[in-house]
C-alpha positions in Angstrom: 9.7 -7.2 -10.1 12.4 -5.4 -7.8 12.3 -8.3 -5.3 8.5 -7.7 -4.5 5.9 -11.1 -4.0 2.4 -10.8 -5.2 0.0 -10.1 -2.5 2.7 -8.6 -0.2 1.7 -5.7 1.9 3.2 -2.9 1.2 3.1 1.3 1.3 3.9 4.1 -1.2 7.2 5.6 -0.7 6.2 8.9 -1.7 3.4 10.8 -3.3 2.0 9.3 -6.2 0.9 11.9 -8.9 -1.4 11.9 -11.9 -0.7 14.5 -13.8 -0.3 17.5 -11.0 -3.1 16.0 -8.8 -1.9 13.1 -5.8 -3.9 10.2 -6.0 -2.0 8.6 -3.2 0.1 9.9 -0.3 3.1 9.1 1.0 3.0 6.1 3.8 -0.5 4.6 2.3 -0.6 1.3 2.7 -1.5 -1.1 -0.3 -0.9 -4.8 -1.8 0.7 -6.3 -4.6 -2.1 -7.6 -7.1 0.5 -8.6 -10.3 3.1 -8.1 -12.2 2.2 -5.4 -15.1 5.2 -5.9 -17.0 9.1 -6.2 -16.5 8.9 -3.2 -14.8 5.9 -2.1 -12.8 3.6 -3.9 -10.2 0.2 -3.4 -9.8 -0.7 -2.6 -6.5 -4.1 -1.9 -4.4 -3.7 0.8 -2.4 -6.3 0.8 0.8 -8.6 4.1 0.3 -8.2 7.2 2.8 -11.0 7.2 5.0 -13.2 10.4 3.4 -13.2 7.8 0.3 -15.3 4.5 -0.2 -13.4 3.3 -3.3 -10.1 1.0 -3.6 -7.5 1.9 -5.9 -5.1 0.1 -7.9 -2.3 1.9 -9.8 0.9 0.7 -11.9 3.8 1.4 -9.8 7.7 1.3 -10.3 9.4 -1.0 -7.3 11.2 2.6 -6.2 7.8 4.1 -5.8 6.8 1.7 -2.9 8.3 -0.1 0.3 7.7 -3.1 2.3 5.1 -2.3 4.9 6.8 -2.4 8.4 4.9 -1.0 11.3 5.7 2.2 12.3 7.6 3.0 15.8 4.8 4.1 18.3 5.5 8.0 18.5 4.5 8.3 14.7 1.5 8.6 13.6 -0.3 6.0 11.6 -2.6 5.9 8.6 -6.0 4.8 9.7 -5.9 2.0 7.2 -2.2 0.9 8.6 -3.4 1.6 12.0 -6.1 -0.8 11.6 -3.9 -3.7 10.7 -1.6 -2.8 13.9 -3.9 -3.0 16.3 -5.8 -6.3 15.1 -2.1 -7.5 15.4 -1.7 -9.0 12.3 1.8 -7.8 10.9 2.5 -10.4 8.5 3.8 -8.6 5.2 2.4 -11.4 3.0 -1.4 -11.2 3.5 -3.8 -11.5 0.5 -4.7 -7.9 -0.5 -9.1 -9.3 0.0 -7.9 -10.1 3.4 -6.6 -7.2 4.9 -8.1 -3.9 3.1 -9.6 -1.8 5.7 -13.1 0.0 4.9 
């Protein structure tokens, strides 16, 4: 679904809402677990770092990105920061693999 591979890292595009209350910000980064139907993907997203749960939501391809490391002047999710500095950038890692606690 919208050109997305299952287990491919990738991050939210924008603020995800439930109802009025965000569940996941902008920039998180996450991994494709499935296909939920013809048009939405289910994705793990890596918890923020005040929370000790994962979370997997139904997403539409236009509500996430591929990950790509961020240039070094901006500043990085601690999850995605994680991943940059064990070096491993490869955007098709299995979603057990690389979640950060």
């Amino acid at each position: 679904v919208g050109g997305f591979l299952i287990a491919q890292r990738v991050q939210s595009a924008m603020d995800l809402l439930v109802g009025s209350q965000v569940v996941v910000r902008a920039g998180t980064c996450g991994a494709v677990l499935a296909e939920f139907s013809d048009t939405r993907l289910t994705v793990l997203f890596d918890p923020p770092p005040d929370d000790g749960g994962y979370r997997s939501f139904n997403v539409l391809p236009v509500e996430i990105r591929p990950w790509c490391e961020p240039a070094n002047d901006v500043e990085r999710l601690p999850s995605c920061r994680a991943e940059a500095e064990a070096g491993d950038q490869s955007p098709h890692r299995h979603a057990g693999v690389s979640l950060v606690d």
